[in-house]
N, C-alpha and C positions, 0 to 999 in steps of 0.2 A: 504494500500500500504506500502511495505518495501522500504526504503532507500537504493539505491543502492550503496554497500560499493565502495570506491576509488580503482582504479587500484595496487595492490600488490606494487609496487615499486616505487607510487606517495604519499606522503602526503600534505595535503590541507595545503596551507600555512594559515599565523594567519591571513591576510586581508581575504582572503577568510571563514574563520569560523568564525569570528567577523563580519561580512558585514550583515550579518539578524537582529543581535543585534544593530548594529550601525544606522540601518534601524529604525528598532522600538523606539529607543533611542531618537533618531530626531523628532520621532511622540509625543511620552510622553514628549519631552521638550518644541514642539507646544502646548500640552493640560494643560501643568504646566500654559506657557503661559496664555494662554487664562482665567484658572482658576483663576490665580490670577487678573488679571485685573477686571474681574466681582466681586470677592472678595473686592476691593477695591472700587470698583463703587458702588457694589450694599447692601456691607457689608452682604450677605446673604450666609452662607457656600454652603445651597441645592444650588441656583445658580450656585455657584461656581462650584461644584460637578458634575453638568449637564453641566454645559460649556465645561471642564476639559473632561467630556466623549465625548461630541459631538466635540470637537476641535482635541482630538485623534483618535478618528475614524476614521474623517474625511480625518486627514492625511494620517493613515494607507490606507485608500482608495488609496489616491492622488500620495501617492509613489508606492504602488505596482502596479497602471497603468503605471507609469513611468516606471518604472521594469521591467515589462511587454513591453515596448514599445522599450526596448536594444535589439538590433542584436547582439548574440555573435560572439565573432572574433573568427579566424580559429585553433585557442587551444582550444575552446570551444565547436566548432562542433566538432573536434575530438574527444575530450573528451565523448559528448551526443552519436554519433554513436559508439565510441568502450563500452561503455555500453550497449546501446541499443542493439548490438548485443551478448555482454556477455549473455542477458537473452533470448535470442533466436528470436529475431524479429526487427523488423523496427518499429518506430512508425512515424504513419501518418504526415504529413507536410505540411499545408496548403499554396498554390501559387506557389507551385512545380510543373512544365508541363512535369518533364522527365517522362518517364516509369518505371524509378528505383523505384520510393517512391509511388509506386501506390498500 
């Protein structure tokens, strides 16, 4: 799949292009977390290592359900339907009953 480039005469402000980074940032500071605590517990790097993975992951899971779980506001649908129509089509929308999105 390509990235659908921004509207010609909009550019993504910097919260918006830092928001995926600042996302994942939050997860590797969870797994830093974590690592180091078992580091000091358990003085074993592999532990640590394995914490440090499983406590990132984890997160990254934990937020992008979160993520997933936002309703975008109404610059946002606008946004997703004048692309979506840029490439020629609607996509599907689940719990929609009109006949538009069908």
């Amino acid at each position: 799949m390509s990235n659908p480039s921004p509207k010609p005469g909009r550019t993504p402000s910097r919260r918006e292009v830092l928001r995926p980074a600042e996302l994942v940032g939050g997860a590797a500071l969870l797994g830093v977390f974590a690592g180091l605590v078992v580091l000091i517990a358990a003085r074993s790097l592999v532990d640590a290592g394995v914490a440090f993975g499983v406590a990132f992951i984890v997160a990254l899971v934990v937020v992008a359900l979160f993520v997933q779980s936002l309703k975008p506001d109404a610059e946002e649908e606008a946004d997703i339907e004048e692309q979506d129509a840029a490439h020629g089509g609607t996509r599907p929308v689940l719990g929609r009953d009109d006949e538009e999105h069908r």
